[in-house]
N, C-alpha and C positions, 0 to 999 in steps of 0.2 A: 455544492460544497466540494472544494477539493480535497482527498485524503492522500498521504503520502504516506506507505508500509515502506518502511527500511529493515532491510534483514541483514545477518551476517550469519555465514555459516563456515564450516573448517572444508578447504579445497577437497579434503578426503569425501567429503556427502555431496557434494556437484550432484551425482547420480542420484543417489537420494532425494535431493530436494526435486529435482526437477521432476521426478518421478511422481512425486506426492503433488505438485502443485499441479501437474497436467491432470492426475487423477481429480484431484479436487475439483478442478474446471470442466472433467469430464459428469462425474457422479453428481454435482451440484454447482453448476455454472451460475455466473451473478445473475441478480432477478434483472427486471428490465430499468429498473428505476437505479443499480450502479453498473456505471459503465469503465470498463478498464481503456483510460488514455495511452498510456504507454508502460514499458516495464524499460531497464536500462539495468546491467549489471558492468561488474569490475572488479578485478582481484587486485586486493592490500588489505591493511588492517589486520582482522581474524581469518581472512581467506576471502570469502566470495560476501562480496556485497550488492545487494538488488534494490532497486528502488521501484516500484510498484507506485500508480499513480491511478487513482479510482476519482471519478464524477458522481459524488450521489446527490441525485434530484432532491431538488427544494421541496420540503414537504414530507422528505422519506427521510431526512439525518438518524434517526432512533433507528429503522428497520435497515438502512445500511452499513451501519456502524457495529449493529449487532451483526450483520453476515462478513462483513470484513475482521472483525474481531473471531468468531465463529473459527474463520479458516486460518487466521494467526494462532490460535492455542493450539487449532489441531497439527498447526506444523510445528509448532514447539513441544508435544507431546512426542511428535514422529522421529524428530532430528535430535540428536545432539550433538549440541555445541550450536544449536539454533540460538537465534537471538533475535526481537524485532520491536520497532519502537513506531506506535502509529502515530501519526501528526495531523492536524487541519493544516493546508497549507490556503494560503491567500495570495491571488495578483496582487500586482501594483497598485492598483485600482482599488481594489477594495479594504487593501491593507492601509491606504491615506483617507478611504471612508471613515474607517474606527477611531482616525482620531479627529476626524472631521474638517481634514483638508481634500483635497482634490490633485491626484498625481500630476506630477509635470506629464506635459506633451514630448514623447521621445522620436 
């Protein structure tokens, strides 16, 4: 399952955030079963926008979801003017599974 953490924070916490997310990755790194794909940031909107892209293995969705969640409050407890909305995200592939076609060939 793909999880996508979207955050927004005010340019003024830059330092802050990053600070709290290396720690967090330090003191309590993902278990084995979610894996961080990529991260991808960009200034507009409220300031700094990140997008966060985690793989949690088939079988683990409850125990990943709880440690992705876990380190979302703790950064919205840390920052303000934090902000974050976690999503399931789905390929192409799987998202024409759900409604029971089969994605075109690109």
């Amino acid at each position: 399952m793909i999880v996508m953490l979207e955050t927004t924070y005010p340019g003024t916490k830059v330092d802050a955030a990053a600070t709290k997310f290396l720690e967090r990755l330090k003191t309590n790194p993902p278990p084995e079963y979610v894996k961080i794909i990529d991260m991808y940031a960009l200034a507009g909107g409220d300031g700094i926008r990140a997008l966060l892209f985690y793989d949690v293995e088939t079988g683990k969705e409850d125990e990943g979801m709880k440690y992705i969640a876990k380190g979302t409050v703790n950064m919205l407890k840390a920052i303000e003017g934090y902000r974050a909305d976690v999503l399931v995200v789905y390929n192409m592939a799987e998202a024409f599974e759900i409604i029971d076609m089969k994605a075109p060939a690109v």
